[in-house]
C-alpha positions as CSV (number, residue, x, y, z in Angstrom):
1,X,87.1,132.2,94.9
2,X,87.9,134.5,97.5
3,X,90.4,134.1,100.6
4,X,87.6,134.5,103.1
5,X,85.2,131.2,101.3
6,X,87.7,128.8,101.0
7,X,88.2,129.4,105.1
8,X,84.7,129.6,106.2
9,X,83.6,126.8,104.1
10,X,86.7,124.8,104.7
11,X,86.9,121.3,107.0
12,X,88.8,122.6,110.1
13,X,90.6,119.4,110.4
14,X,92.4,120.2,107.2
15,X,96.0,121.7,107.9
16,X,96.1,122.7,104.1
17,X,97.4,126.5,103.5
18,X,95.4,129.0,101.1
19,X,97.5,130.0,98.0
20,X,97.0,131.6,94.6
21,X,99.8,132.1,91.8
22,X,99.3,134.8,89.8
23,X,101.3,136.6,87.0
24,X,102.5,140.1,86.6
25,X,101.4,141.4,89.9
26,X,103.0,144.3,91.4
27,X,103.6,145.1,95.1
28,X,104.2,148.8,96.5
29,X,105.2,149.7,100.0
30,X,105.9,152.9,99.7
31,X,107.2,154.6,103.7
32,X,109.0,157.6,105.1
33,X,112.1,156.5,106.2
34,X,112.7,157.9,109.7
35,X,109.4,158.9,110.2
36,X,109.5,158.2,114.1
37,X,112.4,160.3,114.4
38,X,111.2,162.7,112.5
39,X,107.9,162.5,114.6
40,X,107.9,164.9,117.8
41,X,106.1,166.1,120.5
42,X,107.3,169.4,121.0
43,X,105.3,172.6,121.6
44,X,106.8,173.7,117.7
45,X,104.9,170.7,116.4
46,X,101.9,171.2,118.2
47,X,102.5,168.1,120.6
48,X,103.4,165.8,117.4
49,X,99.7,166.9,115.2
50,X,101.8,169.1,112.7
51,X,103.7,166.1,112.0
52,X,100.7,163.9,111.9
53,X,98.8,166.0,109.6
54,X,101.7,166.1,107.1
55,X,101.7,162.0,107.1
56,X,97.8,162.4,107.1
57,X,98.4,165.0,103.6
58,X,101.0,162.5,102.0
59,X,98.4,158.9,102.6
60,X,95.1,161.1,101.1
61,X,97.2,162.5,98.1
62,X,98.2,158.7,97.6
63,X,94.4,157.9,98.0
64,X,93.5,160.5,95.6
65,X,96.0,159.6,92.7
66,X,94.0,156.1,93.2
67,X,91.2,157.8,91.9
68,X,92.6,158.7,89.0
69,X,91.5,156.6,85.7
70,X,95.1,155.7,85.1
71,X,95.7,154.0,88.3
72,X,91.8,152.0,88.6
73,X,94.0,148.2,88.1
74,X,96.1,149.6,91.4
75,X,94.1,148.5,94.7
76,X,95.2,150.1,98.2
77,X,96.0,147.2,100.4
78,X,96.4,149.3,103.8
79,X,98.5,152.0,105.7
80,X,100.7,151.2,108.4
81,X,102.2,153.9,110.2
82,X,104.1,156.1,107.6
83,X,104.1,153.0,104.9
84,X,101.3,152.8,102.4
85,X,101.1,149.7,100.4
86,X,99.2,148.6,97.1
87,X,98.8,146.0,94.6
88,X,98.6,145.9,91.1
89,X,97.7,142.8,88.4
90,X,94.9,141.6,91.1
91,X,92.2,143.0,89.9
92,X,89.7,141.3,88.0
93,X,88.3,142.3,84.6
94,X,85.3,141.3,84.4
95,X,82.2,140.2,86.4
96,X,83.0,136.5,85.5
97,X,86.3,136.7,86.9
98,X,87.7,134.8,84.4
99,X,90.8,137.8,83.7
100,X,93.2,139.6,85.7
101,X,94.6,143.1,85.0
């Protein structure tokens, strides 16, 4: 069942927490360290796009290598800033949902 069923169809009176336990599951958060200080303004960076365009390069080769056969049990949770993050061992093999990968 997903996250967003057991809330909507859940008694509001109920103070109980959503959970799920699952095995092998692997978490990425992959960032540039010192990405704000790296990050500028100046005329040489074209008023910060340069530096914006190389984070832009980094998260779509990231999205790309997603694409790739190899990588279809890793899911792409979200970008924040210069930190991309992803999931593996969540994704569910089959139609049923009775399996994880």
């Amino acid at each position: 069942q997903h996250v967003a069923h057991y809330y909507l169809n859940k008694d509001p009176d109920e103070e109980d927490v959503y959970f799920e336990s699952h095995n092998d599951v692997g978490v990425l958060f992959a960032s540039i360290p010192e990405f704000n200080a790296f990050y500028s303004q100046a005329e040489s960076n074209k008023q910060g796009m340069a530096c914006l365009q190389l984070l832009n390069e980094i998260i779509a080769d990231f999205d790309q290598a997603m694409d790739e056969e190899r990588f279809k049990n890793i899911e792409k949770i979200k970008t924040i800033g210069s930190t991309y993050m992803a999931v593996s061992g969540l994704t569910m093999a089959s139609e049923e949902g009775d399996e994880w990968l």
